[in-house]
VEXFIVEX-783505 format. One line per field, with one value per residue (C-alpha): residue number from 1; x, y, z. Coordinates in Angstrom, 1 decimal. Example, Ala and Ser with C-alpha at 12.3 -4.5 7.8 and 13.67 -1.06 7.14 Angstrom:
2
num: [1; 2]
xx: [12.3; 13.7]
yy: [-4.5; -1.1]
zz: [7.8; 7.1]
end
This chain:
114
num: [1; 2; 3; 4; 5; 6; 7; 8; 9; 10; 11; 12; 13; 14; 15; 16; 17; 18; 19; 20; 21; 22; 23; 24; 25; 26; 27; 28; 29; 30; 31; 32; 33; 34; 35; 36; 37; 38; 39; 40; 41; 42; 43; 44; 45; 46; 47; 48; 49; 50; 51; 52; 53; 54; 55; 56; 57; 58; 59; 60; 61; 62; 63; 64; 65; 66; 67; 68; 69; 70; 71; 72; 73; 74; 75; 76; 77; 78; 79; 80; 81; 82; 83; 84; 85; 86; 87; 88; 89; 90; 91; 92; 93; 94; 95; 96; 97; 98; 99; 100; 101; 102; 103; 104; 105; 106; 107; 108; 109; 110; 111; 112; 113; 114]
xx: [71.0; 67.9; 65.6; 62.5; 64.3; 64.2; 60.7; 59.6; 61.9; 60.4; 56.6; 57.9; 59.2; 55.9; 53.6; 55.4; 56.5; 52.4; 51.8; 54.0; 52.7; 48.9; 50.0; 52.9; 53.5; 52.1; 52.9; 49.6; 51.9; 52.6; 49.1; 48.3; 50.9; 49.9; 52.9; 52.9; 56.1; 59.9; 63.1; 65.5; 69.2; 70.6; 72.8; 69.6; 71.8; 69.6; 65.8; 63.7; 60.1; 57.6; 54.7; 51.6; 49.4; 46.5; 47.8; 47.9; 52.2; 55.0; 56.9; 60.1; 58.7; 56.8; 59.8; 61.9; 59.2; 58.7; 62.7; 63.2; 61.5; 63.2; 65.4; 62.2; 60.8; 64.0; 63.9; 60.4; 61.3; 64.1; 62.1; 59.7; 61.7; 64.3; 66.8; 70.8; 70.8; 68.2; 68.7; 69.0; 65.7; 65.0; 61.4; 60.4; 57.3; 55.7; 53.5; 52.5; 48.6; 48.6; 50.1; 47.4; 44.9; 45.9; 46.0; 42.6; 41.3; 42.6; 40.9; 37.8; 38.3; 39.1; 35.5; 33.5; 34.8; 33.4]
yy: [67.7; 67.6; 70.0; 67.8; 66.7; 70.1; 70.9; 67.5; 68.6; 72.5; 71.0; 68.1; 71.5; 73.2; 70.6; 69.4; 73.1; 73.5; 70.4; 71.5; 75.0; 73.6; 70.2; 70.7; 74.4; 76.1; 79.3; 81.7; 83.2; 80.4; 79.5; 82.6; 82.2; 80.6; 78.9; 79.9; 78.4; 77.2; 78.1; 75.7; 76.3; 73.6; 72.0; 71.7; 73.4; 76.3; 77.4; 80.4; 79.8; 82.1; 82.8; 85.8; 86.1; 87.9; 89.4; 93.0; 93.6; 95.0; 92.5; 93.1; 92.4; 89.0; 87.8; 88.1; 86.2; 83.5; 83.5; 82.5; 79.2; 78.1; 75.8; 73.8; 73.6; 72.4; 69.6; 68.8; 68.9; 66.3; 63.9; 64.2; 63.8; 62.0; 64.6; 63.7; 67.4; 69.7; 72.9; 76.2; 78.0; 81.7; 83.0; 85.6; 87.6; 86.8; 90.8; 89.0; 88.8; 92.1; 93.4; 91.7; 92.7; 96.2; 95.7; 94.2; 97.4; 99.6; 97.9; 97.6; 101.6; 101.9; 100.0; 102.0; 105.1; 104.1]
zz: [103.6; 101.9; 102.3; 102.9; 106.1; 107.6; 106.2; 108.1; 111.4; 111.2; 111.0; 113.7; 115.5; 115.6; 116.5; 119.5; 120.9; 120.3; 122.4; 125.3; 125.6; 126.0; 128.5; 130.0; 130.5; 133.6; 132.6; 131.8; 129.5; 127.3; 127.3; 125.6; 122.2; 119.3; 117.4; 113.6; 112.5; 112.5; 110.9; 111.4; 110.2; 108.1; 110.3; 112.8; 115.5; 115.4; 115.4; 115.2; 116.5; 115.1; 117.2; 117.5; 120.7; 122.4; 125.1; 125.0; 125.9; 124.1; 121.2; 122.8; 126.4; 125.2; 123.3; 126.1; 128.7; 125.8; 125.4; 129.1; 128.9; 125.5; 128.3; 129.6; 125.7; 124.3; 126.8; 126.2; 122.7; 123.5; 124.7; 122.5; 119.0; 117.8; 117.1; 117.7; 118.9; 120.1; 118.1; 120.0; 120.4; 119.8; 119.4; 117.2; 117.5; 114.1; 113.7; 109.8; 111.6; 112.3; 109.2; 107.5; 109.4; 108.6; 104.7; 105.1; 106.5; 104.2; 101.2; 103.7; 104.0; 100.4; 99.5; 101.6; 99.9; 96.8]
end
């Protein structure tokens, strides 16, 4: 399969996980994720949804919460795209903000020691 297909299904993916989170979802959780990105396997079958948010809980903890409505964002993804299958969710606390938030501060610190 080529590989522009599944470059066109992860950004198809993001945008419409994105959409559902802000107009369908009534979930205060899922109004507070951001959706950075999609992995999906090359048989479509399977997806890993990257996302980062503001609240202030444990990775592990928000994965799991986000995890439990992968059913009601698959289907909303179903409806939304024309996929002959829905691949498999699992979402993935994506800590890359944060890790460059933290190299920016080190050069910030390095700077100032100068």
């Amino acid at each position: 399969m080529a590989s522009h297909k599944i470059n066109r299904v992860e950004s198809d993916i993001t945008r419409v996980i994105s959409e559902i989170i802000l107009s369908e979802s009534r979930d205060s959780l899922l109004h507070n994720i951001t959706i950075t990105g999609a992995k999906v396997s090359k048989d479509l079958g399977y997806a890993k949804i990257y996302f980062t948010s503001i609240l202030d809980m444990e990775h592990s903890t928000l994965e799991k919460e986000v995890n439990e409505a992968s059913g009601f964002i698959r289907s909303g993804i179903a409806s939304k795209l024309d996929l002959r299958h829905t691949p498999k969710l699992t979402f993935v606390y994506d800590d890359s903000i944060e890790y460059g938030n933290r190299i920016e501060n080190i050069i910030k610190e390095i700077h100032e020691d100068e």
